[in-house]
N, C-alpha and C positions, 0 to 999 in steps of 0.2 A: 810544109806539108799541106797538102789540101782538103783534107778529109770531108774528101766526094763521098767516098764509098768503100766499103768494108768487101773485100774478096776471097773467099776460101773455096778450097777445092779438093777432095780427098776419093781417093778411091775405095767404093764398099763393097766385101765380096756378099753378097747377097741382090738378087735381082730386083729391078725397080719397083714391081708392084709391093716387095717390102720394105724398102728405103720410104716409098711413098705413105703406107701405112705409118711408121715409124714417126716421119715428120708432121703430121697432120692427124692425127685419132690422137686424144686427151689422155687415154692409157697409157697409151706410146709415149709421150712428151712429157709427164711425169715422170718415166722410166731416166731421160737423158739430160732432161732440164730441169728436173724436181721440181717445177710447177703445176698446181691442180689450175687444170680449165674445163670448162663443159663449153668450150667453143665447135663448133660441129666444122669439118670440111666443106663446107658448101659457098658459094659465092655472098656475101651482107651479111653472113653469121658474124657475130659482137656476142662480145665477154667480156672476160678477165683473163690474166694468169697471173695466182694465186701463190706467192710463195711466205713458207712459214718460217718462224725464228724461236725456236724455243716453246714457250706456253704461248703465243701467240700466233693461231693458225692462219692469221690476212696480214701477216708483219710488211708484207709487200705485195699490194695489187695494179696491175698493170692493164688500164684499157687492151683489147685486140680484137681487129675489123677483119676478117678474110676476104681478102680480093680477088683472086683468081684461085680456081681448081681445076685441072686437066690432069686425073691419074692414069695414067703412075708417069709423068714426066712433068708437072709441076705443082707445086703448092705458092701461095703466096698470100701474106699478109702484112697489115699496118699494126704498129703499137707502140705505146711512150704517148699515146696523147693523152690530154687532159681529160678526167671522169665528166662525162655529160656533153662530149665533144664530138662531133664527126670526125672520124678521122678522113685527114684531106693530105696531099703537098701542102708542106709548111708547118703543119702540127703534127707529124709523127713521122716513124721510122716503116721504111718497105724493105720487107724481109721477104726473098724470092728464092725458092729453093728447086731448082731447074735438075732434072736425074736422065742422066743417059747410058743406055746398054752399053756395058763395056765388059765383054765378053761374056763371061757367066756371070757378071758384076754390074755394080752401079759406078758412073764417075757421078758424085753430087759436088753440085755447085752453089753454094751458099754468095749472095749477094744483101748487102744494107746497104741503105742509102736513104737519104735526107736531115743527114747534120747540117748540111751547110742552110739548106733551106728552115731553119727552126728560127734563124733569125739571131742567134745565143753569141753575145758578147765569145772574142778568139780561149779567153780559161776556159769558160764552161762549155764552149764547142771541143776543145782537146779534150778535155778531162771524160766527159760525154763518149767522144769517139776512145779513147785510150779504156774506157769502160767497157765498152763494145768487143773491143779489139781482143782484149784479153779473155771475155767472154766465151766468143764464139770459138778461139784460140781451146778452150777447154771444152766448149760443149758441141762442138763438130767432129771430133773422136769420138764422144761418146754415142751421138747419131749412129756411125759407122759399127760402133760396138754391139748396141743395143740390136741395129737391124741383123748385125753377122747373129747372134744369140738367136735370134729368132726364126731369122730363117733356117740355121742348123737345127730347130725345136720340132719341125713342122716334116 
């Protein structure tokens, strides 16, 4: 296996300007990914995302750099680098979430990439990407759910 790159692709019925709100507003992504962030949309915005475990509300904080915004047809950010770190190629992960009209609907396109580039002995590169995999495996439905609720709300 290679593990370039993580590719998902699902069809959402709800039109892109929701899809796009969904993946990118803090609201939103607590809603599908259970993470608190106060990362903003906007291109150099830097966080967290904030996931809790019981009594402990930062059990897991996760650097996140936003690199690109073009709504409602893309979001994109970096994350998995280390606290106090730019994130660059080579220290994190590019999570690109590309939405295109498909009919009354969105097709979104979920891409990750840069395992290979982190440098990480072949265990902790699988294991890493096999974390991933299974991840986005459960939390790209929920995207799709979250934006269909929503936009049937409105």
């Amino acid at each position: 296996m290679e593990y370039a790159s993580i590719e998902r692709e699902i069809h959402v019925d709800a039109p892109p300007e929701v899809v796009f709100e969904v993946v990118s507003q803090p609201e939103h992504i607590r809603d599908w990914w259970y993470a608190d962030t106060d990362v903003r949309p906007v291109p150099g915005s830097t966080g967290e995302l904030v996931w809790a475990d019981g009594d402990n509300p930062r059990a897991n904080a996760v650097p996140m750099s936003v690199v690109a915004v073009e709504p409602p047809r893309l979001f994109s950010f970096r994350w998995t680098h280390g606290a106090g770190e730019t994130a660059a190629d080579g220290n994190s992960m590019l999570v690109t979430f590309e939405l295109v009209p498909s009919g009354a609907g969105t097709l979104l396109r979920l891409t990750e990439t840069g395992f290979r580039e982190r440098g990480w002995e072949i265990a902790a590169l699988e294991k890493q990407y096999q974390e991933h995999v299974v991840g986005w495996d459960t939390f790209v439905p929920r995207i799709a759910a979250v934006a269909e609720r929503l936009a049937a709300s409105r």
